[in-house]
N, C-alpha and C positions, 0 to 999 in steps of 0.2 A: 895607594896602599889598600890592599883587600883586609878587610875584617871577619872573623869566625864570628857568625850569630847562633845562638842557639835560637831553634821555631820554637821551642816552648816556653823561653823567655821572651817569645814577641807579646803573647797576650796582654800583657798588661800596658803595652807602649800602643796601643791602638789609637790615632789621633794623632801620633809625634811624628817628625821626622825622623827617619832611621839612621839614613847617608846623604850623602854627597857623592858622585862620580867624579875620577879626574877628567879631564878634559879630555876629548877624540875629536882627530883630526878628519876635514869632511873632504878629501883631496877629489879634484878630477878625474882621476884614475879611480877611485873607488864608485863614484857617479857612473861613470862609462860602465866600469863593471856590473852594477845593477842595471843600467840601460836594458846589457847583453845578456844577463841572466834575465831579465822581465820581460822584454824586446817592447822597452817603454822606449822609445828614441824622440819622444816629443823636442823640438829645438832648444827651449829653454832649459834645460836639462846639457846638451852635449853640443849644440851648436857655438860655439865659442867666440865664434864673429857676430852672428846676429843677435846673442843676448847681449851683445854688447850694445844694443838701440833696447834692449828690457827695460822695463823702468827698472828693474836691478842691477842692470849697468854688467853684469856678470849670468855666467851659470848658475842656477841654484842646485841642489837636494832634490831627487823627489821627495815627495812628503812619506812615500813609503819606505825608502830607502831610511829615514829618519825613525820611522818608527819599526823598521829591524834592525837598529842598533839597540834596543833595549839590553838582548840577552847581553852585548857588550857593556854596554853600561854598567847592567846588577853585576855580571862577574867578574868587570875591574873591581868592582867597589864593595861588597861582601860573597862569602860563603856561608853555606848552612851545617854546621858542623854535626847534628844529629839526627840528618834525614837519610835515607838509604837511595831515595829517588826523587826529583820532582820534576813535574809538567808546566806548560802551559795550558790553561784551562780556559782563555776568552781574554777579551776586551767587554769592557760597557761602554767605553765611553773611548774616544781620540778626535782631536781637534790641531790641525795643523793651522798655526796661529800666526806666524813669522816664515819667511824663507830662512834658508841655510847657503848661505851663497858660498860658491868652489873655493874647498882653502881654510873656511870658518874652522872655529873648534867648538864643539857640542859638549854639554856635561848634563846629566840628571839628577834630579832631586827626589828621594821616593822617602814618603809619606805611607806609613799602615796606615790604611783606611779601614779594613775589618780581616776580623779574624774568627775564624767557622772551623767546629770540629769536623772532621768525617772517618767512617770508621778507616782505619788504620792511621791515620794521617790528619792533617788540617789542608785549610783553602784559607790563600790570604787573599787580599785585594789590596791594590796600592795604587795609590794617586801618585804620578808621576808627571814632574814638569824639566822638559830640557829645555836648557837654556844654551843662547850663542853667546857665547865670549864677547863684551865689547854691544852685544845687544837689547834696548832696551823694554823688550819682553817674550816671552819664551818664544818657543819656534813649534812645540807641540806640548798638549797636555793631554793624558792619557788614565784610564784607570784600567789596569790589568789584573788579569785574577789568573792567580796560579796553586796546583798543587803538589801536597807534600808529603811522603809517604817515610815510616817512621820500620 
């Protein structure tokens, strides 16, 4: 279920948890498809017989592929109901920490970590940690900075 936030009611939640995402499935097909979109075809990625001697016993995720599901993630999970526009403005930080093995479900946890005026608009930053269903500890954690325009 998606949520209206207002950005100018974030301020004061800096530090908290904001959401939760539901859960996204990390199917084979969607692997392959990043493969052919990136023309990453590394074996453990899309070989299907030979990751099967992986110590992952399976395909995984690229770790990139994991980390462009964010916009999926924020927009299952809230909207901004009183911005006109917003960007992506950077990473500081990503760390792919766990595999995502073919099949898993992925959800995110985002955290305001800071909140910065700019003229028209603000910039947030969020700490973000997805987590695999069934896994015991994230798969990547991330700080992204995005902005907001009013």
């Amino acid at each position: 279920m998606t949520t209206a936030l207002r950005i100018r009611d974030l301020e004061s939640r800096v530090g908290q948890e904001i959401a939760v995402s539901p859960w996204v499935e990390m199917p084979q097909e969607r692997i392959d498809l990043f493969a052919k979109a990136t023309e990453d075809f590394q074996w453990i990625h899309v070989d299907r017989e030979k990751a099967k001697g992986s110590p992952f016993g399976t395909t995984i995720a690229h770790g990139f592929l994991t980390l462009s599901m964010l916009p999926k993630l924020t927009e299952s999970t809230f909207v901004f109901s009183d911005r006109k526009m917003g960007v992506n403005y950077g990473l500081n930080k990503v760390r792919f920490t766990s595999p995502v093995p073919a099949g898993a479900k992925i959800r995110g946890r985002f955290t305001l970590s800071k909140f910065e005026q700019l003229e028209g608009g603000v910039q947030t930053t969020w700490s973000v940690t997805v987590e695999r269903e069934g896994g015991d500890k994230p798969v990547m954690v991330a700080e992204t900075i995005s902005r907001h325009y009013f």
